[in-house]
KOLGU-4560 file (N, C-alpha, C; in nm, 3 decimals, padded with zeros to 5 digits):
<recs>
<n_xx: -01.783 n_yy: 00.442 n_zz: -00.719 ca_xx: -01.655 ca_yy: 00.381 ca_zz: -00.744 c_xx: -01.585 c_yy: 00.355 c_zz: -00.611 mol: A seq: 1 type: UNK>
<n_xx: -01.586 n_yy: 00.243 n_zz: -00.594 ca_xx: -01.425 ca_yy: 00.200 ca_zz: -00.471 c_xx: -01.354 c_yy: 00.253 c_zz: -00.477 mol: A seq: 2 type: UNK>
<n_xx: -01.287 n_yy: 00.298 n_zz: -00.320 ca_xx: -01.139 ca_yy: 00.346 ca_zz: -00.313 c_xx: -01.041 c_yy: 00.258 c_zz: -00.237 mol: A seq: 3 type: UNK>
<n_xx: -00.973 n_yy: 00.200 n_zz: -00.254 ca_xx: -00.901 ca_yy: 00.101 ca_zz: -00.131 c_xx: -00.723 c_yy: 00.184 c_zz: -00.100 mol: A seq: 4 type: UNK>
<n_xx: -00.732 n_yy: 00.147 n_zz: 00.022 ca_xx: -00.649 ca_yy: 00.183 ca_zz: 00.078 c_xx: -00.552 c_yy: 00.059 c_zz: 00.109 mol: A seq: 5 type: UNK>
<n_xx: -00.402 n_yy: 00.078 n_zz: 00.049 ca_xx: -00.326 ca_yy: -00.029 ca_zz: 00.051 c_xx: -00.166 c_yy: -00.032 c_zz: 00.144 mol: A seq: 6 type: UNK>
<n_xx: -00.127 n_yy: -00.127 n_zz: 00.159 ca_xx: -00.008 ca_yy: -00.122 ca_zz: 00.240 c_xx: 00.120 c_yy: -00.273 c_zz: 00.133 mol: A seq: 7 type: UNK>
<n_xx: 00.202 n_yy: -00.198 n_zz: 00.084 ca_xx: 00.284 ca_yy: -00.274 ca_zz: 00.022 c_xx: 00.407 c_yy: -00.298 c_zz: 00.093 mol: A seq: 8 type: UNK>
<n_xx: 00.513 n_yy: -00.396 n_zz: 00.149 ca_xx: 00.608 ca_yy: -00.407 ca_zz: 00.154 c_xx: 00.769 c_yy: -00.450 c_zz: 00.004 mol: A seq: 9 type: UNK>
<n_xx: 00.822 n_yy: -00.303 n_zz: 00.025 ca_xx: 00.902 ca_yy: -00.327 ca_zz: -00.063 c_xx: 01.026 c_yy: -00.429 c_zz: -00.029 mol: A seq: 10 type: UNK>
<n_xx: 01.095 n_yy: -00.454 n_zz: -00.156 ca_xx: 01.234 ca_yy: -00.517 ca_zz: -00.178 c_xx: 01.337 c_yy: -00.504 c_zz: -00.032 mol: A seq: 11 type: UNK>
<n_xx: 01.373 n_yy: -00.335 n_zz: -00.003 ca_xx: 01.446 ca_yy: -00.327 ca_zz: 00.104 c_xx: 01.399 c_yy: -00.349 c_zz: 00.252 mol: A seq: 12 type: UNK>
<n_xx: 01.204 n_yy: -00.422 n_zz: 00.249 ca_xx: 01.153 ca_yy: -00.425 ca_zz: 00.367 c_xx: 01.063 c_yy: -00.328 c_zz: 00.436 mol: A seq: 13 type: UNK>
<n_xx: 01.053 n_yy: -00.199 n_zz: 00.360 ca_xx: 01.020 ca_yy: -00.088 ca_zz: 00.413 c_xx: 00.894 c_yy: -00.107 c_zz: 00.328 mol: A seq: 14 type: UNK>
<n_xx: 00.763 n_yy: -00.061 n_zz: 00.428 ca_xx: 00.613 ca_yy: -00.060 ca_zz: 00.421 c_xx: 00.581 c_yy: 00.066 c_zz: 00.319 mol: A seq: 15 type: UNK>
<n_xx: 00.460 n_yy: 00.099 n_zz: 00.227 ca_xx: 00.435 ca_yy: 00.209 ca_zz: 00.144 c_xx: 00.267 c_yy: 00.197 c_zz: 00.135 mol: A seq: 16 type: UNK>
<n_xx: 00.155 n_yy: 00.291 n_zz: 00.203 ca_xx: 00.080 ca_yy: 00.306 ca_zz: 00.187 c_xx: 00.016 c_yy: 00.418 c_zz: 00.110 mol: A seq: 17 type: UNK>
<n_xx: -00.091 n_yy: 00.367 n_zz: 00.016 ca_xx: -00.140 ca_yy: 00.444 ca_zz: -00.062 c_xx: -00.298 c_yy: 00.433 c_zz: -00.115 mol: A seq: 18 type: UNK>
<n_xx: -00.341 n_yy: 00.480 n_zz: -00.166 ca_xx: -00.454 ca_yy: 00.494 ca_zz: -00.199 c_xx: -00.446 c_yy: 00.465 c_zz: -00.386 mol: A seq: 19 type: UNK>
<n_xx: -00.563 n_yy: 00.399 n_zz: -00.427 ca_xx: -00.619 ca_yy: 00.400 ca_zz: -00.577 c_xx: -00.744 c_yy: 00.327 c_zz: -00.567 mol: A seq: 20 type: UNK>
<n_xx: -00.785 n_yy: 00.307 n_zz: -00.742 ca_xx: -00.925 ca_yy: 00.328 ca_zz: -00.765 c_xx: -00.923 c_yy: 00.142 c_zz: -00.806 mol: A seq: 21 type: UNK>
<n_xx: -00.801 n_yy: 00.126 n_zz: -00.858 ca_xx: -00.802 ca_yy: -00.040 ca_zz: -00.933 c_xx: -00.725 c_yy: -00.085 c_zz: -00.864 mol: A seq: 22 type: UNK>
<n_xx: -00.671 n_yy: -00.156 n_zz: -00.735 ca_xx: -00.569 ca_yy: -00.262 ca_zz: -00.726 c_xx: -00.469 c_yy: -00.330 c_zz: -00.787 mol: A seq: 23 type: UNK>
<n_xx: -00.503 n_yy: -00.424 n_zz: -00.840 ca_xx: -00.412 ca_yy: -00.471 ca_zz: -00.914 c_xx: -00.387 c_yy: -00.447 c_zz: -01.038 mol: A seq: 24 type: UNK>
<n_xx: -00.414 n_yy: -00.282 n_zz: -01.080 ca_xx: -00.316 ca_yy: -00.198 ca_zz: -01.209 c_xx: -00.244 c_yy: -00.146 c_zz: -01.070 mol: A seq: 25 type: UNK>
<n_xx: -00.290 n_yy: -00.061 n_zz: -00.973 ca_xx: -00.145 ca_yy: -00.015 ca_zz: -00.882 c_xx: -00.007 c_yy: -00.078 c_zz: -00.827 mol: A seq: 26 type: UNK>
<n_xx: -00.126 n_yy: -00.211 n_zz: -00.802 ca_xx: 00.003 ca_yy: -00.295 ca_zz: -00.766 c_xx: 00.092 c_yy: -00.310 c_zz: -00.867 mol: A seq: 27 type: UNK>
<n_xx: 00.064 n_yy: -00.339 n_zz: -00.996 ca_xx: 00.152 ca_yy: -00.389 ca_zz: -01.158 c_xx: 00.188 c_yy: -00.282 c_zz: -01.171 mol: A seq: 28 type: UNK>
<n_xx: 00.213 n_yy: -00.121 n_zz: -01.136 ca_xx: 00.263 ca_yy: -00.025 ca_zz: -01.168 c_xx: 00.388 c_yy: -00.006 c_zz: -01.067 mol: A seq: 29 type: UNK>
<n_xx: 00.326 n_yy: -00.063 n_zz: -00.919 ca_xx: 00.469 ca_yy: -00.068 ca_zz: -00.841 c_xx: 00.587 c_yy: -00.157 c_zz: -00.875 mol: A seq: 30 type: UNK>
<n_xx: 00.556 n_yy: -00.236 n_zz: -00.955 ca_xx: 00.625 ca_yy: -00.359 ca_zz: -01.020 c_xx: 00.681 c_yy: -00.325 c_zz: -01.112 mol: A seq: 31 type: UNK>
<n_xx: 00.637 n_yy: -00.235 n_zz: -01.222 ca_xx: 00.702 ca_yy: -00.175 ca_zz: -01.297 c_xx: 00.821 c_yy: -00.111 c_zz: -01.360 mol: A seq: 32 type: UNK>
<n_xx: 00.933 n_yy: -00.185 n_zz: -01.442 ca_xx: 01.020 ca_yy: -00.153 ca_zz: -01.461 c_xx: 01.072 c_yy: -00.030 c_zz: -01.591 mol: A seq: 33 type: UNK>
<n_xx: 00.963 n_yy: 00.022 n_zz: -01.604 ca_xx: 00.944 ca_yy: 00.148 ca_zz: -01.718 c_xx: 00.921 c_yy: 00.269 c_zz: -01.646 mol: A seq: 34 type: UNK>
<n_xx: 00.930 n_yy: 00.373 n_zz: -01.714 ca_xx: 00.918 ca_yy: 00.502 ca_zz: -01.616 c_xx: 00.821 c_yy: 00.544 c_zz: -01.585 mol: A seq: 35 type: UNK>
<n_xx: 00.685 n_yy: 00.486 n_zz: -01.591 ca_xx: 00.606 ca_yy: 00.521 ca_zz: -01.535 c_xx: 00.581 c_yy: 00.446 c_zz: -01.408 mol: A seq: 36 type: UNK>
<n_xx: 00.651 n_yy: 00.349 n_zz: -01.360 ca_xx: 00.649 ca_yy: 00.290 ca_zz: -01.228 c_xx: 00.653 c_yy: 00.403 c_zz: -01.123 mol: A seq: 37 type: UNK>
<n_xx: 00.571 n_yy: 00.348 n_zz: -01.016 ca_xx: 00.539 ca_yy: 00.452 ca_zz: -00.900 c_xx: 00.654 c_yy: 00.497 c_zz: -00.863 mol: A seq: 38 type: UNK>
<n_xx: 00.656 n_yy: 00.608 n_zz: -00.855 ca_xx: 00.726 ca_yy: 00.724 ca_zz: -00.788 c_xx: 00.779 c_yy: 00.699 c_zz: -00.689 mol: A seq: 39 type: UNK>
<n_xx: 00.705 n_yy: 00.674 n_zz: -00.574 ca_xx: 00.778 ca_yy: 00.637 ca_zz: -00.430 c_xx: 00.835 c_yy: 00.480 c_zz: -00.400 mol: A seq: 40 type: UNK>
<n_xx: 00.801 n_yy: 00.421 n_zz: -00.511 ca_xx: 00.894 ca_yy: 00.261 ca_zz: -00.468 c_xx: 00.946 c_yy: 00.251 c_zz: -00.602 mol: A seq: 41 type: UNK>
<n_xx: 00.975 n_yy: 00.321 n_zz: -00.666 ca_xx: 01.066 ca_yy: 00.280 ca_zz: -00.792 c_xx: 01.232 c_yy: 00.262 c_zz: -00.733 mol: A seq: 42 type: UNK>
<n_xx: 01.251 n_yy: 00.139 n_zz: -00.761 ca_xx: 01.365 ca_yy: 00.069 ca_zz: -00.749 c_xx: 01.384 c_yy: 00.010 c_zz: -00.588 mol: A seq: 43 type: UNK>
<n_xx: 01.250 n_yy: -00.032 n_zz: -00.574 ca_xx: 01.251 ca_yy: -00.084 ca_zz: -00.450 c_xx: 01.186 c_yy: -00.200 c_zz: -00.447 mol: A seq: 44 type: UNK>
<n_xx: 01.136 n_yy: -00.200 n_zz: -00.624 ca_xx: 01.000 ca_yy: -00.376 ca_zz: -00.662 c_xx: 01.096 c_yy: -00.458 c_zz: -00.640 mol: A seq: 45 type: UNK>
<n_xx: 01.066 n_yy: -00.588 n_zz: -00.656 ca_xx: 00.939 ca_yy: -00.559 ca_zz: -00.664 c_xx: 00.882 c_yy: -00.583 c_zz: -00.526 mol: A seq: 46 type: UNK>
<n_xx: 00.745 n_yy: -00.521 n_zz: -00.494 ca_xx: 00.678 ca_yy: -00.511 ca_zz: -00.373 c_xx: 00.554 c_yy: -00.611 c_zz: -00.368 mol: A seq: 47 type: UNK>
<n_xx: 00.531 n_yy: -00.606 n_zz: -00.243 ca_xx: 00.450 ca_yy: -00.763 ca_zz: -00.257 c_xx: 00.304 c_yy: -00.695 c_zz: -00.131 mol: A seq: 48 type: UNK>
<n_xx: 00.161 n_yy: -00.712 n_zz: -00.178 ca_xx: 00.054 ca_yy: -00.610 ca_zz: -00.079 c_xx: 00.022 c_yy: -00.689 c_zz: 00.011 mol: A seq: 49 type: UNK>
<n_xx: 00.069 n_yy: -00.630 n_zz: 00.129 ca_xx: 00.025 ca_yy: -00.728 ca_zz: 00.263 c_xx: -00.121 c_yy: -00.685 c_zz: 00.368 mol: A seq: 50 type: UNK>
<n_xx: -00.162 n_yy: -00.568 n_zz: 00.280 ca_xx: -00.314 ca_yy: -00.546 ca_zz: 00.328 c_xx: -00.390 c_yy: -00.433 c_zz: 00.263 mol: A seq: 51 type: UNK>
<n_xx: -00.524 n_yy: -00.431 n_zz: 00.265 ca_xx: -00.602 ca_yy: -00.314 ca_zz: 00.208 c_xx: -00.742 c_yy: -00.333 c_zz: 00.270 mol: A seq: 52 type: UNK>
<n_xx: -00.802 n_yy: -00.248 n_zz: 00.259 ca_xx: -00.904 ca_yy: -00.159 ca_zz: 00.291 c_xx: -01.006 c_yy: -00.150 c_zz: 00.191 mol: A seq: 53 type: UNK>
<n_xx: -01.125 n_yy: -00.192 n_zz: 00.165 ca_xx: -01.213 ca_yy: -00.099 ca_zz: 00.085 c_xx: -01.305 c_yy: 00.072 c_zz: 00.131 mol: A seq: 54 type: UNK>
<n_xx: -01.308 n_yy: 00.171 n_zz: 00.061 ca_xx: -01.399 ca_yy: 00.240 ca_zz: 00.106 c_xx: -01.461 c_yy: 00.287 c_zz: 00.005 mol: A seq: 55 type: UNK>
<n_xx: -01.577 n_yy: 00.378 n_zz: 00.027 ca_xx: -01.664 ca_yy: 00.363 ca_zz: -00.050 c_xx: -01.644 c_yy: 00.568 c_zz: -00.097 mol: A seq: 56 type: UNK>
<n_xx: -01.596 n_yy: 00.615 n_zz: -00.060 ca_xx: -01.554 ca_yy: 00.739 ca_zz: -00.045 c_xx: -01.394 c_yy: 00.782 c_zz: -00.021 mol: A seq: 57 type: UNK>
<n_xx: -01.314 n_yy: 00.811 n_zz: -00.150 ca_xx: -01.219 ca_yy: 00.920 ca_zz: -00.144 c_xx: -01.161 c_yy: 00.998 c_zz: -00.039 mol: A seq: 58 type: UNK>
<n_xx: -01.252 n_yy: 01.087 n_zz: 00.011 ca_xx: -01.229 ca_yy: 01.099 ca_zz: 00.183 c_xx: -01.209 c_yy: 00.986 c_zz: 00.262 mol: A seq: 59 type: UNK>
<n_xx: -01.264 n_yy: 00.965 n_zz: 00.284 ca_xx: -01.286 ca_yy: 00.827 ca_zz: 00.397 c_xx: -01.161 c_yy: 00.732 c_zz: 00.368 mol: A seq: 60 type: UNK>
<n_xx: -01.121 n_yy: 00.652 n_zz: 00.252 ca_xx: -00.985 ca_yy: 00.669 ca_zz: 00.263 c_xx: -00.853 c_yy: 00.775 c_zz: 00.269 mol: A seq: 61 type: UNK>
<n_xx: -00.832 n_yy: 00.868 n_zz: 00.268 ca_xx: -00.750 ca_yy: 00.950 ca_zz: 00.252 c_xx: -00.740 c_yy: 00.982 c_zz: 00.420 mol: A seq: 62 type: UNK>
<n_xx: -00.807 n_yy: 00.993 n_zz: 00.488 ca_xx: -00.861 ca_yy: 00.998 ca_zz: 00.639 c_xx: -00.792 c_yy: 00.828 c_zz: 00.675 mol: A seq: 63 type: UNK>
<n_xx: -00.860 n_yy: 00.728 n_zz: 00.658 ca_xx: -00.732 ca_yy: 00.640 ca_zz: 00.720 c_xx: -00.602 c_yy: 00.628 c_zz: 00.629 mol: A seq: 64 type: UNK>
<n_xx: -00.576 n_yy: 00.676 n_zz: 00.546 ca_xx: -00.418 ca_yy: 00.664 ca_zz: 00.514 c_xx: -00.348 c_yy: 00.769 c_zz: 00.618 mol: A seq: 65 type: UNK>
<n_xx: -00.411 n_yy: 00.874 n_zz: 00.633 ca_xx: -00.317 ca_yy: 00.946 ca_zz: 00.712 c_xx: -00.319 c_yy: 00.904 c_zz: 00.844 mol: A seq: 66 type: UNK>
<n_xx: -00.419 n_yy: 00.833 n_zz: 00.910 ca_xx: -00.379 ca_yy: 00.767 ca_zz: 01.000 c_xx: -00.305 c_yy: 00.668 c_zz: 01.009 mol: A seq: 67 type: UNK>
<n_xx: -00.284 n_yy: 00.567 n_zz: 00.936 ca_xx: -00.165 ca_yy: 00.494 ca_zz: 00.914 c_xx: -00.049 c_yy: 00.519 c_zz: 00.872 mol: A seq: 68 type: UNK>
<n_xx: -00.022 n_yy: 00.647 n_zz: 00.820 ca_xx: 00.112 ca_yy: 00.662 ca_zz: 00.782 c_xx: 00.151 c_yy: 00.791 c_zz: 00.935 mol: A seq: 69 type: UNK>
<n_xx: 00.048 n_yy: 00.796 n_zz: 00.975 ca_xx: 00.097 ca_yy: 00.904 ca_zz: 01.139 c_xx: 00.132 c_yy: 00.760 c_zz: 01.220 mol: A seq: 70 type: UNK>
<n_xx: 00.110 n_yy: 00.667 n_zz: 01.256 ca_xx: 00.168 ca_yy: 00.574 ca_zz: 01.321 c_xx: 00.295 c_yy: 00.544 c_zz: 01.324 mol: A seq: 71 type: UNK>
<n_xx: 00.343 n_yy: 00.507 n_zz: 01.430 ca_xx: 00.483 ca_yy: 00.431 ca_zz: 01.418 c_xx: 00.517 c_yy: 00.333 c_zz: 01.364 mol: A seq: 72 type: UNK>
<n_xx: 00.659 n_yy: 00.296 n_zz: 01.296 ca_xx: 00.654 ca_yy: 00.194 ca_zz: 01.256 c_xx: 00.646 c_yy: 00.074 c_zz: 01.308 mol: A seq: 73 type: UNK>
<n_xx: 00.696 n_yy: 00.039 n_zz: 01.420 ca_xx: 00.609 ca_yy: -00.108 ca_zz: 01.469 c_xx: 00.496 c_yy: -00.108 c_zz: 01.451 mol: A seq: 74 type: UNK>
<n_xx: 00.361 n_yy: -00.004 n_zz: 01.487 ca_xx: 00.265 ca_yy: -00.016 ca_zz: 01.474 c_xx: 00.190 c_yy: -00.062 c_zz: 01.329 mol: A seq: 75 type: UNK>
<n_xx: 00.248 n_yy: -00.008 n_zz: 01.224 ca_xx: 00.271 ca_yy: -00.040 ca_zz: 01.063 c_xx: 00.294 c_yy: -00.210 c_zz: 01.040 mol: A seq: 76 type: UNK>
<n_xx: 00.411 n_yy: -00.211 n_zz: 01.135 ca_xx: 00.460 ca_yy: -00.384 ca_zz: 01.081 c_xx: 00.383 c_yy: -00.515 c_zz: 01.172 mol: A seq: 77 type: UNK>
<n_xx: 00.333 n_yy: -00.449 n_zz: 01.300 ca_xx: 00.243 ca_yy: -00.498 ca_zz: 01.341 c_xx: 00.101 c_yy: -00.512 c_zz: 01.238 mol: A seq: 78 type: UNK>
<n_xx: 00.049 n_yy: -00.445 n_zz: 01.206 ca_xx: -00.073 ca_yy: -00.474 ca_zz: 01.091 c_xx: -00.027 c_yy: -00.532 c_zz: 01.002 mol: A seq: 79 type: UNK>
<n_xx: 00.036 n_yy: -00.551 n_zz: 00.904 ca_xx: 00.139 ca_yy: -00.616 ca_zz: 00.804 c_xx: 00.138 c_yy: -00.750 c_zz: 00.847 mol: A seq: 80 type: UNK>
<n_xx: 00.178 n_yy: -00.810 n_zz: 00.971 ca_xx: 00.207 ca_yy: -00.890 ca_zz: 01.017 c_xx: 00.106 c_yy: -00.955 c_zz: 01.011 mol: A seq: 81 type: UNK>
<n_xx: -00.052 n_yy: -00.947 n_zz: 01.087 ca_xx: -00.133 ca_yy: -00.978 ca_zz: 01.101 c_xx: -00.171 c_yy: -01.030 c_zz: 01.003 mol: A seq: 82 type: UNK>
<n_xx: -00.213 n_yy: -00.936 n_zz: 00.920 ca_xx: -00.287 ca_yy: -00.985 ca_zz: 00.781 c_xx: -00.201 c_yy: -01.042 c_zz: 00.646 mol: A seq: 83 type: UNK>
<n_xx: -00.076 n_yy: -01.069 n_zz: 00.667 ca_xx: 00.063 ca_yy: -01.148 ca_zz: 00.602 c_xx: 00.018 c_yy: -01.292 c_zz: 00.656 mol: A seq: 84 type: UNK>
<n_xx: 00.006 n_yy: -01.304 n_zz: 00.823 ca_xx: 00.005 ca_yy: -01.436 ca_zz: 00.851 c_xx: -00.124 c_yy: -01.500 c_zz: 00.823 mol: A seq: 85 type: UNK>
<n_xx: -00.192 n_yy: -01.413 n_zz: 00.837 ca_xx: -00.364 ca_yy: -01.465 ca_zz: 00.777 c_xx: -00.416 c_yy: -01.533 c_zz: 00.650 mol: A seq: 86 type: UNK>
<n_xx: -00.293 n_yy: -01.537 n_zz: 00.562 ca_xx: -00.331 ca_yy: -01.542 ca_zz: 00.406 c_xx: -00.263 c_yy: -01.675 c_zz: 00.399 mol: A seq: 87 type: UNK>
</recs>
């Protein structure tokens, strides 16, 4: 099973990386206006994914999320940026 590692920019601008197994049910859950909408961006949708990652191992993502969320934030909006203007 895939694990991808994602980077969403919310409503107020502020970046949210996370990990799941399906994409676009995570993404439609950050979007979510019922109470099961994600936890950490509820009332911040809706959020729009400006990059991800596939891996093939659980670890192996969880290992670069924490490297991306130990970064600074320029360094964050710098990647964002990149792969925002790419699309």
């Amino acid at each position: 099973m895939p694990y991808f590692l994602y980077l969403v920019r919310c409503r107020d601008n502020s970046l949210y990386c996370g990990i799941t197994t399906d994409l676009k049910r995570r993404i439609a859950e950050h979007n979510s206006f019922s109470k099961k909408a994600a936890k950490y961006t509820r009332g911040r949708y809706p959020v729009k994914l400006v990059y991800w990652e596939k891996f093939d191992t659980r670890a192996d993502a969880s290992v670069r999320e924490a490297e991306i969320k130990n970064w600074p934030k320029n360094k964050r909006e710098e990647l964002a940026a990149i792969v925002y203007n790419c699309k």
